[in-house]
Biopython code that builds the backbone (N, CA, C, O; Angstrom):
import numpy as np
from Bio.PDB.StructureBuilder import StructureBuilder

atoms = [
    (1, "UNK", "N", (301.591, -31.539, -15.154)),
    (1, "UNK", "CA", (301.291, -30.140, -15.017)),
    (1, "UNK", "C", (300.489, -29.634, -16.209)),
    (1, "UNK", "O", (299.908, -28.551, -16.272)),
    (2, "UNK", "N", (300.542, -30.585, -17.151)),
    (2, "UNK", "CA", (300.311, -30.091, -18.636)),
    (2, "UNK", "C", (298.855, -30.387, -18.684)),
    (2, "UNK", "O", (298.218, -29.808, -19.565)),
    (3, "UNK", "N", (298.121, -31.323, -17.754)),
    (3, "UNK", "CA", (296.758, -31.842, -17.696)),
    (3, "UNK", "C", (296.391, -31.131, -16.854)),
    (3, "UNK", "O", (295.205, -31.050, -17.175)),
    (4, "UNK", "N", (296.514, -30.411, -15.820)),
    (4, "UNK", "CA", (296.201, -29.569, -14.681)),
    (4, "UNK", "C", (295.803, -28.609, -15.045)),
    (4, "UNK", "O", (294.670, -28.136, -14.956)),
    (5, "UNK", "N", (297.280, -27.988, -15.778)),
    (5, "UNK", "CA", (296.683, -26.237, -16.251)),
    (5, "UNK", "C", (295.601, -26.537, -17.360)),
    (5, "UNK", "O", (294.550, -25.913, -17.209)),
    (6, "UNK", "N", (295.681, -27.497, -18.598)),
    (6, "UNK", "CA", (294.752, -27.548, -19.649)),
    (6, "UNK", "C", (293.661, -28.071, -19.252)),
    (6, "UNK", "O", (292.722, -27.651, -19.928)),
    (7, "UNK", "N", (293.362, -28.777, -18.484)),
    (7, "UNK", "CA", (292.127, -29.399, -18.443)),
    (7, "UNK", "C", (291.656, -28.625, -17.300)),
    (7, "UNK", "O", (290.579, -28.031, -17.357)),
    (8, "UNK", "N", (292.336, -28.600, -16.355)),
    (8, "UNK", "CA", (291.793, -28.020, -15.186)),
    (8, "UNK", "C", (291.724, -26.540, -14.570)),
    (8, "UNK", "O", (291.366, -26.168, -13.452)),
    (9, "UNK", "N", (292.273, -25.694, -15.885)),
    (9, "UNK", "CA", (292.538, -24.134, -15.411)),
    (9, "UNK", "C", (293.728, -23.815, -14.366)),
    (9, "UNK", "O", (294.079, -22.635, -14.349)),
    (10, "UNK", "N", (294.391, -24.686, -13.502)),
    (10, "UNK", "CA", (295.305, -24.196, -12.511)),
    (10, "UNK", "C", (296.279, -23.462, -13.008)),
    (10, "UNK", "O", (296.957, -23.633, -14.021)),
    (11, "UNK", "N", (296.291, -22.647, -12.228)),
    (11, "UNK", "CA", (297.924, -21.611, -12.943)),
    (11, "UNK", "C", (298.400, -21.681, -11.523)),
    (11, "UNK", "O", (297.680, -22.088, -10.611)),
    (12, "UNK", "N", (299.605, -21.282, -11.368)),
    (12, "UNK", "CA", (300.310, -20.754, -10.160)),
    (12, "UNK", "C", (301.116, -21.874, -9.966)),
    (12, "UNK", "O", (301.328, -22.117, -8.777)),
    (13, "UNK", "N", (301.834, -22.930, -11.087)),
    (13, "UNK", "CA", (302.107, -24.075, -10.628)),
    (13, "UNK", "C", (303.709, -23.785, -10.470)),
    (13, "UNK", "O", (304.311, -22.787, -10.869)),
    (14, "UNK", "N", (304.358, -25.174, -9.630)),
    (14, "UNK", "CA", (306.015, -25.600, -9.210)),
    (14, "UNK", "C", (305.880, -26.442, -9.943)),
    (14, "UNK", "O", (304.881, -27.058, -10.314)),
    (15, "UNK", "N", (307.480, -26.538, -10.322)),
    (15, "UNK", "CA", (308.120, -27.765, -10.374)),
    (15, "UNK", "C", (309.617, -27.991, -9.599)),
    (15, "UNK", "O", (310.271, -27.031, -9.190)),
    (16, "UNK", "N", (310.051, -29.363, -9.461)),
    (16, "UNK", "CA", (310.939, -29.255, -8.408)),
    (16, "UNK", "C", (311.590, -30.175, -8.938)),
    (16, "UNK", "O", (310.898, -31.101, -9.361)),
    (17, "UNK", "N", (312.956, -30.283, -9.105)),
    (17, "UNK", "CA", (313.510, -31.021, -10.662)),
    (17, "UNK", "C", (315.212, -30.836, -10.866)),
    (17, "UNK", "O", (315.503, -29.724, -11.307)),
    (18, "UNK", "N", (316.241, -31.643, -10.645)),
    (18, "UNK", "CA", (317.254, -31.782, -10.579)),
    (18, "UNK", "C", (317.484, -32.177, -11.830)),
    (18, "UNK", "O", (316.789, -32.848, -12.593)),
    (19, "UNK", "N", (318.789, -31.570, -11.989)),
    (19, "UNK", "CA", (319.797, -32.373, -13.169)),
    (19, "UNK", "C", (320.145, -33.790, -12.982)),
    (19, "UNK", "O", (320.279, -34.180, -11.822)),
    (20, "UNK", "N", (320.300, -34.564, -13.888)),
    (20, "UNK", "CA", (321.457, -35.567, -13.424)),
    (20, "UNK", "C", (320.539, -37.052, -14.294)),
    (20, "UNK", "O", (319.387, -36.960, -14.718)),
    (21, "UNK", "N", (321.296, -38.160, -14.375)),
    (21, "UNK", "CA", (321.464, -39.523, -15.347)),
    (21, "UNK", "C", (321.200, -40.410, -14.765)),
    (21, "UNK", "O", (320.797, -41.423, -15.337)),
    (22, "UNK", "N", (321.349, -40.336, -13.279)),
    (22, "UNK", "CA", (321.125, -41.362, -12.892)),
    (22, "UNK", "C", (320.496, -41.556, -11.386)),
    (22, "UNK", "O", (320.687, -40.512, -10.761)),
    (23, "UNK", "N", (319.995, -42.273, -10.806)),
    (23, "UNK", "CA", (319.741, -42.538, -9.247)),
    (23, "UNK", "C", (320.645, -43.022, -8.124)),
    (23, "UNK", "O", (321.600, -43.536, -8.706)),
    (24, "UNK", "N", (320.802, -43.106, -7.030)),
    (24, "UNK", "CA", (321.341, -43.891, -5.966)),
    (24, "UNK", "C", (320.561, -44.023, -5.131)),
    (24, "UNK", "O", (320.032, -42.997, -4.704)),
    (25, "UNK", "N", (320.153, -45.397, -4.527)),
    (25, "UNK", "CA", (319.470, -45.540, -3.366)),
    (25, "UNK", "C", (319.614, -46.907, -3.200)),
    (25, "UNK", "O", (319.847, -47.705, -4.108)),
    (26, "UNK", "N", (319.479, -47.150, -2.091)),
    (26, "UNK", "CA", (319.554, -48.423, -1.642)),
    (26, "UNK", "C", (318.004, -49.262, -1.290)),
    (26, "UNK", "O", (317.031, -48.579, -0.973)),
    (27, "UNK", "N", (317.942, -50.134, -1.343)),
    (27, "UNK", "CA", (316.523, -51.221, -1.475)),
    (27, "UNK", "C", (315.353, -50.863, -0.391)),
    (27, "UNK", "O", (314.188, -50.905, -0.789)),
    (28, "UNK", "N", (315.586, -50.563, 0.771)),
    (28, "UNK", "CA", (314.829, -50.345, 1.417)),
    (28, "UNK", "C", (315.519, -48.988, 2.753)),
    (28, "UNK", "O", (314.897, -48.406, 3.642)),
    (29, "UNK", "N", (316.793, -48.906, 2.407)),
    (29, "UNK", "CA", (317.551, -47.681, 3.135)),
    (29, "UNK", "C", (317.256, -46.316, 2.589)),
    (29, "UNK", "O", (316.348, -45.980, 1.828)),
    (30, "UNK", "N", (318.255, -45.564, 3.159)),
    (30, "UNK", "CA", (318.011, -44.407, 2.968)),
    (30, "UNK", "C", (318.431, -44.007, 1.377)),
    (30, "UNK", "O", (318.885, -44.702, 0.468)),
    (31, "UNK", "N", (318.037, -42.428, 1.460)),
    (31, "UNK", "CA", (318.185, -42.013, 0.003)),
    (31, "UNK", "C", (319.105, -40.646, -0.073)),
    (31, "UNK", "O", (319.397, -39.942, 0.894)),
    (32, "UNK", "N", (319.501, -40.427, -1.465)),
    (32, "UNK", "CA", (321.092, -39.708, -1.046)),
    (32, "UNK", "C", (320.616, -38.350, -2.033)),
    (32, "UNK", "O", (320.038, -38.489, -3.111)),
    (33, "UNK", "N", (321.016, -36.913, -1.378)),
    (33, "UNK", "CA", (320.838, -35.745, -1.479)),
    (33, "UNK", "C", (321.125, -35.651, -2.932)),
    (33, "UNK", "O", (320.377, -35.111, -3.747)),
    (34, "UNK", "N", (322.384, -36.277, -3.225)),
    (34, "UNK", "CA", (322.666, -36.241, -4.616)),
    (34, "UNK", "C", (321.990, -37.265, -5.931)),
    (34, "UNK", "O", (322.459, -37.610, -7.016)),
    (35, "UNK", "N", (321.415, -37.386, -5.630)),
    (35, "UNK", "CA", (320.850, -38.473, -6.453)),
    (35, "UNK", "C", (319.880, -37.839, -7.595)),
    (35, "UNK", "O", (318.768, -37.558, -7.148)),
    (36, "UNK", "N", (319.986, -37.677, -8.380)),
    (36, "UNK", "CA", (318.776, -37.132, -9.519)),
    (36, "UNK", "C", (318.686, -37.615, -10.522)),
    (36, "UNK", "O", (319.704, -38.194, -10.901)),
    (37, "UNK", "N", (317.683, -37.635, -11.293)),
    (37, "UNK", "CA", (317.304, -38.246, -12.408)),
    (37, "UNK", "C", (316.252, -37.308, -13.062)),
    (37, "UNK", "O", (315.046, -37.476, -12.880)),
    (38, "UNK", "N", (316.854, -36.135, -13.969)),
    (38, "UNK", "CA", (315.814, -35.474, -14.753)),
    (38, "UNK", "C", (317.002, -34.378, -15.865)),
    (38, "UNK", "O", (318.136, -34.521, -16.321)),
    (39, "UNK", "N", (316.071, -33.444, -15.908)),
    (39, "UNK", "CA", (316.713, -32.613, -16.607)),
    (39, "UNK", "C", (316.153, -31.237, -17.177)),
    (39, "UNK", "O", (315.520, -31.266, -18.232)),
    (40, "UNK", "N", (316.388, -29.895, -16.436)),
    (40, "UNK", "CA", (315.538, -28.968, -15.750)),
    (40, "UNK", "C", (315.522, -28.075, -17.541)),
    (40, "UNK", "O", (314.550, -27.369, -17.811)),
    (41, "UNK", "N", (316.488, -28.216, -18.413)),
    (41, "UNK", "CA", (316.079, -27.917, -19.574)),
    (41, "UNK", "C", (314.874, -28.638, -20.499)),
    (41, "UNK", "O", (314.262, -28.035, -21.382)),
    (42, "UNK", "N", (314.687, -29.809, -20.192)),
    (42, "UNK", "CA", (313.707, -30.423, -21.075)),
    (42, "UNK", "C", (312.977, -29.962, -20.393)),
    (42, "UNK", "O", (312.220, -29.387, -21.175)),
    (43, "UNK", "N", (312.503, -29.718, -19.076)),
    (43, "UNK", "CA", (311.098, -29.173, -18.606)),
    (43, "UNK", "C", (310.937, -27.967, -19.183)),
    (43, "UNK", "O", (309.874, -27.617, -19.695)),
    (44, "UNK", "N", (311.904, -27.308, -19.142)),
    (44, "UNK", "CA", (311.526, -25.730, -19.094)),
    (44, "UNK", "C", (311.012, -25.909, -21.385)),
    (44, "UNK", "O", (310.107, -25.371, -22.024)),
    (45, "UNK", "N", (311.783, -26.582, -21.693)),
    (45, "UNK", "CA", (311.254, -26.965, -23.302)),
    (45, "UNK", "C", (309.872, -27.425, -23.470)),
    (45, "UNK", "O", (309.041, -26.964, -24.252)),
    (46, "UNK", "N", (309.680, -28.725, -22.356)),
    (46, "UNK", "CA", (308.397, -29.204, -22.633)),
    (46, "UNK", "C", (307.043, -28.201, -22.099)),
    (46, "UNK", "O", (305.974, -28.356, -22.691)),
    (47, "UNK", "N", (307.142, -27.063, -20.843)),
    (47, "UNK", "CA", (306.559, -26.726, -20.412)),
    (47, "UNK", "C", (305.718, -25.302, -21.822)),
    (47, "UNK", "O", (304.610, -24.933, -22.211)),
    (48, "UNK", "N", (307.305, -24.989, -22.085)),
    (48, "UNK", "CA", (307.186, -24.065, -23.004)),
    (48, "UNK", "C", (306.157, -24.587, -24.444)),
    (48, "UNK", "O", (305.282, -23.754, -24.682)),
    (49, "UNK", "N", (306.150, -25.553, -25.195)),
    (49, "UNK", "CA", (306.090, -26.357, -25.857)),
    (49, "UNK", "C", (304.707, -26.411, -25.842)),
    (49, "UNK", "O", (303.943, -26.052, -26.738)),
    (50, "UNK", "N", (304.339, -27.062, -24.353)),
    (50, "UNK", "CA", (302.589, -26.352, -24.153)),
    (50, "UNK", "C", (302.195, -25.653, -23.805)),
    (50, "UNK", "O", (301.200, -25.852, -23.108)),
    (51, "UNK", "N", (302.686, -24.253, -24.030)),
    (51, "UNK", "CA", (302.181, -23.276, -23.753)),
    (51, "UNK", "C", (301.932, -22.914, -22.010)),
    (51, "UNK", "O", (301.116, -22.095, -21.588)),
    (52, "UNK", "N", (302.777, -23.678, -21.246)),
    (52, "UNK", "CA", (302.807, -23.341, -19.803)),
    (52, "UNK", "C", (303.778, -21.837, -19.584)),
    (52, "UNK", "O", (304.858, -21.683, -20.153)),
    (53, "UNK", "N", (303.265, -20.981, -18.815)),
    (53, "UNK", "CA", (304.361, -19.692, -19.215)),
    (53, "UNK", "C", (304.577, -19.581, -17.603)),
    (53, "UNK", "O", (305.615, -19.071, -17.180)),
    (54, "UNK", "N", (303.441, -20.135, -16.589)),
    (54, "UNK", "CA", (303.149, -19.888, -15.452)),
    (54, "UNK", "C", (303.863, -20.221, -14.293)),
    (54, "UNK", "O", (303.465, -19.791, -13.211)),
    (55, "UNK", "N", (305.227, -21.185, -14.393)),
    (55, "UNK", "CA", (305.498, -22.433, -13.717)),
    (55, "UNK", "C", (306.505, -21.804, -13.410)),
    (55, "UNK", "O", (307.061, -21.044, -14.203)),
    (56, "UNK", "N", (307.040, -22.076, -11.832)),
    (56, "UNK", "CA", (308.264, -22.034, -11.066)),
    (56, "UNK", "C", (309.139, -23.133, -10.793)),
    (56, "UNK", "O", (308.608, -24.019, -10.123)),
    (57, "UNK", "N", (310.276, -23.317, -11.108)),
    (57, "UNK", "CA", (310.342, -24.397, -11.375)),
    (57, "UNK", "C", (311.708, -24.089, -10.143)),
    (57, "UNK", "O", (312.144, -22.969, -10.411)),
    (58, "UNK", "N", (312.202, -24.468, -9.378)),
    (58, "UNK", "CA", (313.128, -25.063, -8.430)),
    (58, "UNK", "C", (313.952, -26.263, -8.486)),
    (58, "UNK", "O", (313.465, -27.365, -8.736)),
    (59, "UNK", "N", (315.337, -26.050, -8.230)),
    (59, "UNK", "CA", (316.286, -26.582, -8.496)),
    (59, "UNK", "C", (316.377, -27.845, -7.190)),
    (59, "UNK", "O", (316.582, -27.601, -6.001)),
    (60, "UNK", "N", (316.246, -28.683, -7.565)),
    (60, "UNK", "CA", (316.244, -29.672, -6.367)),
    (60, "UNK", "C", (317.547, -30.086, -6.056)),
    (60, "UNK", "O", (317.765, -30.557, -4.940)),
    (61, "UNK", "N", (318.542, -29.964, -6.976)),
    (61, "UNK", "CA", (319.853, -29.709, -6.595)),
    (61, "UNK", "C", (320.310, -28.555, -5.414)),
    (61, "UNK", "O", (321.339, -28.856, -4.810)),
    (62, "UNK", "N", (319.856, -27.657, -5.139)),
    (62, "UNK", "CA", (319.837, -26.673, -4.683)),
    (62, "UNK", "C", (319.360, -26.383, -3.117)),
    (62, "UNK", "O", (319.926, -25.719, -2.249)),
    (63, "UNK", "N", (317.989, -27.197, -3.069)),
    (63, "UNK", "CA", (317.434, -27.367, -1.742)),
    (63, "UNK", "C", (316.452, -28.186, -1.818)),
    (63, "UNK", "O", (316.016, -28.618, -2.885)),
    (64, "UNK", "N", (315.892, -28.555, -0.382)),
    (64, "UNK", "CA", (314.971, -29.883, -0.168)),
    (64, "UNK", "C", (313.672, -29.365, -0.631)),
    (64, "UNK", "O", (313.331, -28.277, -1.096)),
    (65, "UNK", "N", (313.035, -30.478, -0.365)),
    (65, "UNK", "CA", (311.783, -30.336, -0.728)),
    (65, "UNK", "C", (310.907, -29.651, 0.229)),
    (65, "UNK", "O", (310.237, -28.680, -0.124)),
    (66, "UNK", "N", (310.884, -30.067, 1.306)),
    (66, "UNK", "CA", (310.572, -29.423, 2.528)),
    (66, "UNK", "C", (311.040, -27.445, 2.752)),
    (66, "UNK", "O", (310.482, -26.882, 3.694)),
    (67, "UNK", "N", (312.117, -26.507, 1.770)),
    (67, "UNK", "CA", (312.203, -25.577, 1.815)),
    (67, "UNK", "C", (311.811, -24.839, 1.102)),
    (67, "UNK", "O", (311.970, -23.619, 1.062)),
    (68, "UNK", "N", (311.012, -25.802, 0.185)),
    (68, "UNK", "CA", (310.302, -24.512, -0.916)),
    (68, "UNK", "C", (309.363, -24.347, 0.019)),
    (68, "UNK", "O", (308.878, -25.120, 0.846)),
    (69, "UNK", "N", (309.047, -22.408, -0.421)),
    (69, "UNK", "CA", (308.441, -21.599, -0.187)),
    (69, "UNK", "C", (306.767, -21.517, -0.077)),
    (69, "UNK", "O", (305.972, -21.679, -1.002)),
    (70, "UNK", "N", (306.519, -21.270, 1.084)),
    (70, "UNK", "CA", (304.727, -21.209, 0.236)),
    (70, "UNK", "C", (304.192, -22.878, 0.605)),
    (70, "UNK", "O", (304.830, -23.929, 0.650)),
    (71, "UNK", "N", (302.765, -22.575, 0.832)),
    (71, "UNK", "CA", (301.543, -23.737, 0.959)),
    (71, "UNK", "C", (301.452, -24.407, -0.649)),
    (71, "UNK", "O", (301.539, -23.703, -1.654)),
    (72, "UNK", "N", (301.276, -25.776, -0.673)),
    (72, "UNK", "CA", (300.434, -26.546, -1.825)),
    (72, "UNK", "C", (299.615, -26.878, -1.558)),
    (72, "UNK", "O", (299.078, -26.689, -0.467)),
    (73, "UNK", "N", (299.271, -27.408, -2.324)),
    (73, "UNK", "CA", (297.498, -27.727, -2.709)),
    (73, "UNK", "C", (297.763, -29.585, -3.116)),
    (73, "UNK", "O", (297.103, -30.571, -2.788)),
    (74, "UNK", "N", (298.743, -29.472, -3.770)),
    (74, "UNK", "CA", (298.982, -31.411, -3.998)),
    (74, "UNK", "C", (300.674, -30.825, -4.699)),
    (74, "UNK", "O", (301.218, -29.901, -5.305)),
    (75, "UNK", "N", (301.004, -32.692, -3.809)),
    (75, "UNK", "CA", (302.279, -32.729, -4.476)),
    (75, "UNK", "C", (302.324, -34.090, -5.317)),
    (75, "UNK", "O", (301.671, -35.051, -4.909)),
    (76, "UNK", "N", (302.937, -34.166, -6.259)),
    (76, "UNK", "CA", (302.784, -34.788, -7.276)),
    (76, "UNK", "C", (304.254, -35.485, -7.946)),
    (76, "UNK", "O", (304.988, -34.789, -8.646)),
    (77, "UNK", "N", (304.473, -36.463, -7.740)),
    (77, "UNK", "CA", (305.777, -36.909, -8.200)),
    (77, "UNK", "C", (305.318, -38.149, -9.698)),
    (77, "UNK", "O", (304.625, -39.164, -9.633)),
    (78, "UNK", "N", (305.887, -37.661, -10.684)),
    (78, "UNK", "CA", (305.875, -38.461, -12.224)),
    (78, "UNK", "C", (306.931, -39.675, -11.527)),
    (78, "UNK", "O", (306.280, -40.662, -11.184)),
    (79, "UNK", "N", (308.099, -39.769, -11.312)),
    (79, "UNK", "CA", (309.366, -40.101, -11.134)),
    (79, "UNK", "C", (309.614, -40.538, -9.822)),
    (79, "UNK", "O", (310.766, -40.530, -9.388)),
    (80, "UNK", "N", (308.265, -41.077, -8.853)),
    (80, "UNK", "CA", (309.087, -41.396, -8.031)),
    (80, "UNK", "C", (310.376, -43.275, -7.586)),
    (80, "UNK", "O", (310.266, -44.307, -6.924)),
    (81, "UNK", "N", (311.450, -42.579, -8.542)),
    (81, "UNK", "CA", (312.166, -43.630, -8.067)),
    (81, "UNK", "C", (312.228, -44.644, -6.690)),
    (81, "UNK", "O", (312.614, -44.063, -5.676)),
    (82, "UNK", "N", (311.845, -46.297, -6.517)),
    (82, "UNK", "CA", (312.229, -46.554, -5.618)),
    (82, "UNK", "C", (310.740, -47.041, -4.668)),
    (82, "UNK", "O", (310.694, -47.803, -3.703)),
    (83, "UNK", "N", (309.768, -46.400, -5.249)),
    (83, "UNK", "CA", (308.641, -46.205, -4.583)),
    (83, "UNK", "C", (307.238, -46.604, -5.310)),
    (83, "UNK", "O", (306.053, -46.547, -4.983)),
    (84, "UNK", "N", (307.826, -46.957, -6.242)),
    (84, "UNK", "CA", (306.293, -47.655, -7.721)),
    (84, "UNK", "C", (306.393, -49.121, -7.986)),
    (84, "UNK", "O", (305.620, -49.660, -8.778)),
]
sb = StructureBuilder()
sb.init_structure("model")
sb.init_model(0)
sb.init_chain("A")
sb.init_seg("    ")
for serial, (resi, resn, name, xyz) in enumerate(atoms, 1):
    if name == "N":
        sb.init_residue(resn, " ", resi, " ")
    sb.init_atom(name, np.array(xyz, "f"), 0.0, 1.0, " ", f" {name:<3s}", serial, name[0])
structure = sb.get_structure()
């Protein structure tokens, strides 16, 4: 997000970002609601940090991905467990 807004001018940005230590998923099965791996204070530190003031950030603990609000433009996963 930090290369987007600086290099690229975008403002109006999400983030979508659960608490939690660790993952669960299985090898090629399904994947479990509870499962997270982040930590919605270091974003809101790191965002701050570079000067991001702009960012909505959503609790993925909270609801799917599919219920945030509103059209994107790109979705963008750093973290995708399971899938790299």
């Amino acid at each position: 997000m930090v290369f987007f807004a600086k290099k690229l001018g975008w403002t109006d940005l999400s983030a979508f970002e659960g608490n939690g230590t660790k993952t669960k998923y299985t090898y090629l099965g399904p994947r479990f609601e509870d499962s997270f791996c982040g930590n919605i204070e270091m974003l809101r530190h790191s965002l701050e940090f570079n000067g991001l003031k702009n960012v909505t950030i959503f609790d993925a603990s909270k609801m799917k991905l599919g219920e945030i609000p509103g059209k994107y433009d790109l979705l963008y996963s750093f973290y995708c467990i399971g899938f790299h």
